[in-house]
VEXRO-646664 format. One record per residue (C-alpha): x negated, y, z; residue in one letter. Coordinates in pm, 1 decimal, decimal comma. Last residue first. Example, Ala and Ser with C-alpha at 12.3 -4.5 7.8 and 13.67 -1.06 7.14 Angstrom:
        px        py        pz  code
   -1367,0    -106,0     714,0     S
   -1230,0    -450,0     780,0     A
//
This chain:
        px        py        pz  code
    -170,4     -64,1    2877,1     X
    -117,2      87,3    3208,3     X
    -471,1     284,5    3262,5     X
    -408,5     502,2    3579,4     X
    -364,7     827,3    3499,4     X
    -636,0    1068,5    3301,2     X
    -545,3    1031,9    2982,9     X
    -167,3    1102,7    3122,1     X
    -182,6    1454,4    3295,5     X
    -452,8    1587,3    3138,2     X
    -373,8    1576,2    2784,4     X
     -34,9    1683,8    2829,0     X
    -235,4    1968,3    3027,4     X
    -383,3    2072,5    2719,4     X
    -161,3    1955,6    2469,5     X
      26,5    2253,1    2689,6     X
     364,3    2158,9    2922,3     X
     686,2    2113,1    2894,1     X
     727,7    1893,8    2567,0     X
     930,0    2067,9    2314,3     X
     815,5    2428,2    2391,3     X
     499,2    2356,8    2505,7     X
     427,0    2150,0    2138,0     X
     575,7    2454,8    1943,6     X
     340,1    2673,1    2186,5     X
       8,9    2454,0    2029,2     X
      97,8    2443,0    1675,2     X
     124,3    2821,7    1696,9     X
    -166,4    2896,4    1901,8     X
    -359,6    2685,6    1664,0     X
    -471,6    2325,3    1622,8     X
    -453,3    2211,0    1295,4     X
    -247,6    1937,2    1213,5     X
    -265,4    1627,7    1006,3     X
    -180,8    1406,9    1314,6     X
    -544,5    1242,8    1306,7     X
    -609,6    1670,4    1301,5     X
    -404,9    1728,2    1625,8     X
    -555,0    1466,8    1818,0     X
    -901,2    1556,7    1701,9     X
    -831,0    1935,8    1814,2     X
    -730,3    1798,5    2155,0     X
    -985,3    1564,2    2191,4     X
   -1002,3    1178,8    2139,2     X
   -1184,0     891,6    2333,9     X
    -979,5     888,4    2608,8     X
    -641,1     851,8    2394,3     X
    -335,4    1002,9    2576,1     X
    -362,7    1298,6    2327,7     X
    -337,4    1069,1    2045,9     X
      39,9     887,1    2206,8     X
     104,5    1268,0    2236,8     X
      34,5    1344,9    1815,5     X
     210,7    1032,9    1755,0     X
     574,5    1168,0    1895,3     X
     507,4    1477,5    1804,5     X
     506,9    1405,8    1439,6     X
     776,4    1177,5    1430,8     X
     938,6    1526,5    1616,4     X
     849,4    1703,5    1303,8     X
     915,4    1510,1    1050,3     X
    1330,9    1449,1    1210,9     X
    1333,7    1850,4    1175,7     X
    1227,1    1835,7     878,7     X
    1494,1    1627,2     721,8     X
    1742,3    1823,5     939,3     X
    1879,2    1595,3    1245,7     X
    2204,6    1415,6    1320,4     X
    2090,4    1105,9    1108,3     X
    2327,3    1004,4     883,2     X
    2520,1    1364,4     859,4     X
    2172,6    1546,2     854,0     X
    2052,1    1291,2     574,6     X
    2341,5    1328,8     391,9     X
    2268,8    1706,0     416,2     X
    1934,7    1689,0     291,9     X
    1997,8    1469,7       6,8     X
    2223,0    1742,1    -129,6     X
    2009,2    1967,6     -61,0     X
    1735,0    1846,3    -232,9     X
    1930,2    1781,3    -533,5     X
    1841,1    1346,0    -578,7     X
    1648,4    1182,1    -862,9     X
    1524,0     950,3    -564,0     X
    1199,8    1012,6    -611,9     X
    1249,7    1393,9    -708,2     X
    1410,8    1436,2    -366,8     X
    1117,6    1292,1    -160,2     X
     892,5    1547,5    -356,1     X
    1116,2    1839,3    -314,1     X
    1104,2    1685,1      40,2     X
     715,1    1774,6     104,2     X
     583,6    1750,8     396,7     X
     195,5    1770,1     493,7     X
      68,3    1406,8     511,1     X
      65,4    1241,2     832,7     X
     407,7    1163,6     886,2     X
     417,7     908,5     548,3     X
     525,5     581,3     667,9     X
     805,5     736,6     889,2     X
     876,7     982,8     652,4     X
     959,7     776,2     359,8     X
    1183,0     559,2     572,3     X
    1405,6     816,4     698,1     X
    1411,1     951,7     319,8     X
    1527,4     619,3     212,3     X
    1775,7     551,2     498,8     X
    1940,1     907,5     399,5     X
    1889,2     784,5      39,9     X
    2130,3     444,1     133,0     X
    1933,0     109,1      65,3     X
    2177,3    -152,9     -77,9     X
    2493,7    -286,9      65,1     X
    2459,7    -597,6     272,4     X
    2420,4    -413,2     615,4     X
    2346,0    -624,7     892,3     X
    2347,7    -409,1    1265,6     X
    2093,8    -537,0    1525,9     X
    2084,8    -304,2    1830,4     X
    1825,9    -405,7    2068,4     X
    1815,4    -300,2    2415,2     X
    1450,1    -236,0    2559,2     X
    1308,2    -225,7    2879,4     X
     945,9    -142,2    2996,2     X
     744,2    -172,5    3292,6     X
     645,0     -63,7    3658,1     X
     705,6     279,1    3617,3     X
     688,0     446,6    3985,2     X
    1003,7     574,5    4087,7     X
     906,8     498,9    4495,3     X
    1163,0     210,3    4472,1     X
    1002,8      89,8    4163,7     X
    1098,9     205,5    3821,0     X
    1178,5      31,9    3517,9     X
    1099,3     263,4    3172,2     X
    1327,0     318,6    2889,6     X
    1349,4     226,1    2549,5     X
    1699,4     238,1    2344,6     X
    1701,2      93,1    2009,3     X
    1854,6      66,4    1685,5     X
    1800,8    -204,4    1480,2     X
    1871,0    -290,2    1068,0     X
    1857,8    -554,1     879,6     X
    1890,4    -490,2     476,5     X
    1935,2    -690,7     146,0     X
    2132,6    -953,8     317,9     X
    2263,9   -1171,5      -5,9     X
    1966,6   -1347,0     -47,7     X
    2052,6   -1440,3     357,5     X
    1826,2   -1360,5     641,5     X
    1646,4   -1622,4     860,6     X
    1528,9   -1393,5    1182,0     X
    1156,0   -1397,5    1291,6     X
     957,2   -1327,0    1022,4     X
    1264,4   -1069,3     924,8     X
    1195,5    -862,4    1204,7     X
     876,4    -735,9    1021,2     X
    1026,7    -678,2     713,3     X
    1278,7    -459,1     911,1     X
    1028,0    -249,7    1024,2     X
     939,4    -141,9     692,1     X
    1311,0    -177,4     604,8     X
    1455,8      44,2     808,7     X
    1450,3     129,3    1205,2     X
    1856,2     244,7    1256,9     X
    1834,7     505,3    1573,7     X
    1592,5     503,7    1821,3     X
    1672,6     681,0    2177,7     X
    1350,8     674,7    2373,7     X
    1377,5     720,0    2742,3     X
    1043,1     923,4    2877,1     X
     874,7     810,8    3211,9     X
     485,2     783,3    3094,1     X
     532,7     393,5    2997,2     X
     831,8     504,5    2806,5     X
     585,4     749,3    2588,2     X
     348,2     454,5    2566,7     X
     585,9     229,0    2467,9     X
     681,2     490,8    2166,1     X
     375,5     518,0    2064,4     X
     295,1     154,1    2058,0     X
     595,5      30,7    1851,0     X
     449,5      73,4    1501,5     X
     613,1    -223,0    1406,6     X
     334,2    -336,7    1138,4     X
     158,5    -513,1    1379,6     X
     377,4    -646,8    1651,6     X
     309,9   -1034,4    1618,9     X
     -68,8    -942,8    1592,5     X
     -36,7    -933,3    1962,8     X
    -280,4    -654,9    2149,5     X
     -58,3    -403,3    2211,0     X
     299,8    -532,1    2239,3     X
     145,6    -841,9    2421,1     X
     259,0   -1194,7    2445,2     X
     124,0   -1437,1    2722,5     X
     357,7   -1357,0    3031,1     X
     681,6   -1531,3    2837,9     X
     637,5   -1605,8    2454,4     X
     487,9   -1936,8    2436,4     X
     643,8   -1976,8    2774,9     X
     990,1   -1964,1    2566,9     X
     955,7   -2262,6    2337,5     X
    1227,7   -2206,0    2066,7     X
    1224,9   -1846,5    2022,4     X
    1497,7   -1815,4    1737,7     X
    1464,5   -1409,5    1730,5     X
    1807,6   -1352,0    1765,8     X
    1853,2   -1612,1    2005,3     X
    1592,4   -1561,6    2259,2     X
    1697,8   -1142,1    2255,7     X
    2105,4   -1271,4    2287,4     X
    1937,4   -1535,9    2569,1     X
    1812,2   -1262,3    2771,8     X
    1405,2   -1176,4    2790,7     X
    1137,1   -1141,3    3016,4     X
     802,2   -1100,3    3114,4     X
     703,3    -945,7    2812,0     X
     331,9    -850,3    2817,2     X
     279,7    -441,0    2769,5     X
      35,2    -366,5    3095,9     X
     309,8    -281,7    3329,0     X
     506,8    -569,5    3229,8     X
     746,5    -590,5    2949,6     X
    1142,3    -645,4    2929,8     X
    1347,2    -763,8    2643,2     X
    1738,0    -725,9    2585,6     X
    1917,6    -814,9    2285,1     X
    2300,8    -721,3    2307,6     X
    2575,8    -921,1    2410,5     X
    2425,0    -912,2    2794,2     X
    2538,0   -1220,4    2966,3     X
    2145,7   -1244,3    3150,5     X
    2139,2    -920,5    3260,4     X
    2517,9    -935,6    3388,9     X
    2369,1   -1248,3    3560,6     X
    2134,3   -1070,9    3710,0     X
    2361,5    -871,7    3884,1     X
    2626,4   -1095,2    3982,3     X
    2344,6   -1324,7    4142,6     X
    2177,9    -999,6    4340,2     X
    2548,8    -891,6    4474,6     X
    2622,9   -1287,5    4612,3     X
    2282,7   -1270,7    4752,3     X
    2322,5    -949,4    4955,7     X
    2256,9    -593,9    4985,3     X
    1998,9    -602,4    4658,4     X
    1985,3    -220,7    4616,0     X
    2061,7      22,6    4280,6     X
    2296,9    -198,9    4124,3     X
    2486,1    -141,2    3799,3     X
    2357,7     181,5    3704,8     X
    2326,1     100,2    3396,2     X
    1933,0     204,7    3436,1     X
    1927,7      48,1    3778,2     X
    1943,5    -326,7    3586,5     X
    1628,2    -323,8    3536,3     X
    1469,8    -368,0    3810,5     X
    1682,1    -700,9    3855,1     X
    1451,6    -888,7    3618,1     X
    1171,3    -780,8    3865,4     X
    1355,2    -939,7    4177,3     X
    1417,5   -1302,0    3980,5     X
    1059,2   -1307,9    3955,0     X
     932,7   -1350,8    3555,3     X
//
């Protein structure tokens, strides 16, 4: 990855907004490099093009260039099971994703990559996404800042629900359901969950719900109403001003806007 491209990124701490001289560029990317947290940075089409030595050392990458400019968040079979392409494509569009605490599902994932313990039941990572603009603000890739946090305790039922509803957003939702699985008073578990989380249970179902249902509206080969119904909605007036509301605009013109842009990924 060009030295100049690594340093894109560094406008979102705003740390340096203009290379004014060599002794400025060097500072900045070595602040990039000295990071303490992971940092990992893909192209405009989803490859990573770069990565500090906290992301190369979490995830004991040995041989960098069998990494760098050849794997892709998209197409790589590394990422299956992540379910990181909606929210690249959302970054890819302009958004910053905030991503608080991805359990175990994820975490099984991660755990291909990082030796864990028998004693470390759980790994958890938080996240912040957010896209790297040109000088003319057009998104040129992706960074993301890992948070890894180790928790040796077992599962809490706030993680549980969070968990439940990120492998189960398509069907309609039912927390009675969630509560009777973990022999839990529903509201109870639903304030634990708001104190974890900062959200309602619902509330948290609801935007995993919109997340997915825009990442379908971006697909060329879907319509509106198909959109909504791979997202286990129906498409009504209701459905449809909840989405304005939240978003800005219509599925319509969400639709519009971004299926028909230039093909990033």
């Amino acid at each position: 990855m060009e030295d100049t491209n690594i340093l894109k990124s560094l406008t979102f701490f705003g740390t340096i907004h203009k290379v004014a001289s060599k002794v400025e560029f060097s500072a900045a990317l070595e602040a990039l490099r000295s990071l303490p947290c992971p940092y990992v940075q893909f192209d405009i089409n989803g490859t990573i093009e770069y990565f500090n030595p906290a992301f190369q050392n979490l995830f004991k990458i040995n041989n960098p260039d069998e990494v760098l400019g050849k794997m892709n968040a998209f197409t790589s079979d590394k990422f299956e099971g992540l379910d990181v392409t909606p929210w690249l494509r959302q970054v890819y569009h302009g958004e910053t994703i905030f991503h608080s605490r991805l359990t175990p599902a994820v975490a099984k994932r991660f755990s291909e990559f990082i030796p864990m313990g028998p004693d470390l039941l759980i790994f958890f990572v938080s996240s912040c996404l957010f896209p790297i603009l040109d000088n003319r603000d057009n998104v040129v890739g992706v960074g993301v800042l890992l948070y890894p946090q180790h928790n040796r305790a077992a599962e809490k039922p706030a993680d549980k629900v969070k968990r439940y509803i990120d492998e189960h957003w398509v069907e309609p939702y039912d927390f009675e359901k969630i509560a009777v699985m973990l022999s839990l008073n529903p509201d109870y578990l639903a304030k634990i969950f708001k104190r974890e989380y900062g959200s309602t249970p619902f509330d948290y179902y609801r935007l995993v719900k919109l997340l997915h249902l825009k990442d379908k509206l971006c697909q060329p080969n879907t319509n509106v109403q198909g959109a909504f119904s791979e997202c286990g909605l129906k498409y009504t007036g209701t459905a449809a001003g909840y989405f304005k509301k939240k978003v800005g605009m219509t599925p319509n013109e969400y639709r519009r806007k971004y299926s028909q842009s230039e093909d990033i990924y």
